[in-house]
N, C-alpha and C positions, 0 to 999 in steps of 0.2 A: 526266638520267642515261640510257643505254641500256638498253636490252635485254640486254649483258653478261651470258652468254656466248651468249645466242641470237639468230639473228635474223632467222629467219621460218617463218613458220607451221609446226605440225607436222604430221606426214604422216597423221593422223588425226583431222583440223579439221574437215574437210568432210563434207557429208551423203553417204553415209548412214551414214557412222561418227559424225561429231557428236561429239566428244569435246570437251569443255570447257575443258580442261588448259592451252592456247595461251589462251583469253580471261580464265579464270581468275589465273593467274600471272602471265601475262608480258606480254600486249597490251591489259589494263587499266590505265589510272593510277591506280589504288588496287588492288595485288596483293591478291587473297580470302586467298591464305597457308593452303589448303585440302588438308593431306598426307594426310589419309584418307579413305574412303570408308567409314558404317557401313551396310551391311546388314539389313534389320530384317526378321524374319519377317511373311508374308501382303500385304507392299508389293510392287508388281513390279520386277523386275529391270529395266533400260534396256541394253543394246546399247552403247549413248552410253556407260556408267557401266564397264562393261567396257574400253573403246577408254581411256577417263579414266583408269581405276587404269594402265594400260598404260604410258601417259608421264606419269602421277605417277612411276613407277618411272624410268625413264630419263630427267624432268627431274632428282629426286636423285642420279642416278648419276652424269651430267654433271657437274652442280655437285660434286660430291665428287672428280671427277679433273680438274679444272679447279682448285681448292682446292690439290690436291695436286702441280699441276705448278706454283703458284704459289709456295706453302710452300719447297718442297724447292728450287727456285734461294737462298733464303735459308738453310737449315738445311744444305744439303751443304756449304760449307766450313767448319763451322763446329761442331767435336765437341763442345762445352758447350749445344748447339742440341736441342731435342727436335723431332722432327715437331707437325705443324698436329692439330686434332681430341682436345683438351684435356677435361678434364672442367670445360667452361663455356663460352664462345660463341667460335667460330672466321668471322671476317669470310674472304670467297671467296677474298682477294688481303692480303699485308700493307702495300703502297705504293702503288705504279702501276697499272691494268691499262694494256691495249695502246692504249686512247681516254685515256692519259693522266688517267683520275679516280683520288681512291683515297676510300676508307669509315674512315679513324679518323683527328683529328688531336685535339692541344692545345693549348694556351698556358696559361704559367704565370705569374703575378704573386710576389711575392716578398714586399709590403708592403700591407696583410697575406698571410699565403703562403698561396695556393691555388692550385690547378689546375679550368680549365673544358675538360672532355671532350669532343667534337661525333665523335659518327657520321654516315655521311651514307647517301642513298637507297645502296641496295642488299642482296644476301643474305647472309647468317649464318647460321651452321650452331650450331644448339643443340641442347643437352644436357637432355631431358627431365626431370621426378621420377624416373621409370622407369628411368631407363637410356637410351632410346631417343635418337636424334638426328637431327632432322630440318632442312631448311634454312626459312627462312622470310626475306620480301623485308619491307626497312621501306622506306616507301613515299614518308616526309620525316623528314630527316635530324632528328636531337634532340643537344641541346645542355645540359649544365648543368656549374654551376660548385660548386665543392666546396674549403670551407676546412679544412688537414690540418695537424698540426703534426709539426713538425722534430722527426728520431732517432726514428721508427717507420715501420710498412711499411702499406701497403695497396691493395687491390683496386678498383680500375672494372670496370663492367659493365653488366648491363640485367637486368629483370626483365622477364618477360611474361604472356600470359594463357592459356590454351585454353580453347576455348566448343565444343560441338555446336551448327551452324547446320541447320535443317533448310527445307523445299519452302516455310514460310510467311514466316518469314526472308529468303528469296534464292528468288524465285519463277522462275529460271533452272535452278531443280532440279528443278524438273516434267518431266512429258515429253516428250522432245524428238524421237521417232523420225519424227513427218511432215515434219521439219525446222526444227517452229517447235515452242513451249511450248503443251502442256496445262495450263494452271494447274489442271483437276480431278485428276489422277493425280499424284501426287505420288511420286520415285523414292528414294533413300536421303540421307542424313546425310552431313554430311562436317564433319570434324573440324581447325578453324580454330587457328590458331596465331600471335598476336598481339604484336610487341613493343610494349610502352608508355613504359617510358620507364630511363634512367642511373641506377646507382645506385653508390656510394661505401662500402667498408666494411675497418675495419683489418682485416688479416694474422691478429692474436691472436685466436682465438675464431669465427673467420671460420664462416658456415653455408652450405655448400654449395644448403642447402633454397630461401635466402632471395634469390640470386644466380649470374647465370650470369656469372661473371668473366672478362675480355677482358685487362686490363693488370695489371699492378702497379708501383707508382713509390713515391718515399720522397724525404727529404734527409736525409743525412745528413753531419754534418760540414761543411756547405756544398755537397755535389757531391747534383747531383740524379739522378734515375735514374729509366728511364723506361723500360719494354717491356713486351713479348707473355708472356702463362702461359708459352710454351716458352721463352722467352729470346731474342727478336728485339729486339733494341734498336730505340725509335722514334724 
């Protein structure tokens, strides 16, 4: 998988700004998925952690008008269509990007009827408890299969986790202003955001609490049906 939609270093990598943000996210092969930064009274501020919050902000921003100039080539002709950024998980792209990958497909069996979901590496933009929505990178694609029965509706999607990692966790949070890590000074918190894994649930009764829903499909009558929360057929 690429670095989609970035691809190379950002302008406040280097010492003596240090900003983490570029090894963090995007130039690690295991993305940290690190959207906040907490603060904590009588710890020192870093310089670094400042530069960081900077392009935390402008990698989200990115990713959300990149989302949006992908959505909207599907949803402009098409008035039954709603915009991308749903309440549940909106993948960057819904087909193609421009390297020719894409992040959701399926296949369906018939005998017995089920459908196996696979996301693949890249970013999603989810929908907090809170309200809040942030994007987070899955790092290897997940895969499960889900047996459904005919003449009802239901949702796929993923669930996830949020943890506070802190300086003894990820000792790349220490200080870094001589250019390298303090491991004694330890500088703030940052607030991780973890997909784990697919999860399957009918339409009736659905809980928003429980699931960040990506598709919804059915058979009905024999004809199957398959698409995006806003109505992109897959």
């Amino acid at each position: 998988m690429s670095n989609y939609p970035f691809e190379n270093q950002f302008p406040l990598t280097d010492y003596p700004y240090s900003s983490r943000e570029w090894s963090n996210s995007v130039d690690s092969e295991t993305k940290k998925n690190y959207n906040l930064i907490g603060f904590k009274p009588g710890k020192k501020l870093q310089a670094s952690e400042l530069n960081e919050l900077q392009e935390i902000f402008y990698v989200q921003q990115t990713l959300s008008m990149n989302m949006i100039h992908h959505w909207f080539e599907e949803v402009n002709n098409n008035s039954m269509i709603s915009g991308p950024a749903w309440n549940g998980t909106t993948p960057l792209y819904p087909f193609l990007n421009s390297g020719g990958e894409t992040l959701l497909g399926y296949t369906l069996s018939t005998s017995p009827l089920g459908i196996t979901l696979t996301l693949g590496e890249g970013w999603y933009l989810l929908t907090q408890p809170s309200g809040i929505k942030n994007w987070s990178y899955l790092s290897d694609s997940l895969s499960k299969h889900y047996g459904f029965t005919g003449g009802l509706q239901y949702y796929g999607g993923i669930s996830f986790v949020n943890e506070i990692v802190d300086c003894i966790e990820d000792t790349t949070l220490t200080d870094n202003s001589s250019g390298l890590w303090n491991e004694s000074v330890c500088g703030a918190d940052r607030y991780k955001t973890t997909i784990t894994s697919i999860e399957f649930a009918p339409v009736s009764g659905f809980d928003d609490n429980t699931l960040n829903k990506i598709v919804k499909f059915s058979m009905i009558s024999g004809n199957f049906a398959f698409y995006y929360i806003n109505g992109v057929t897959i």
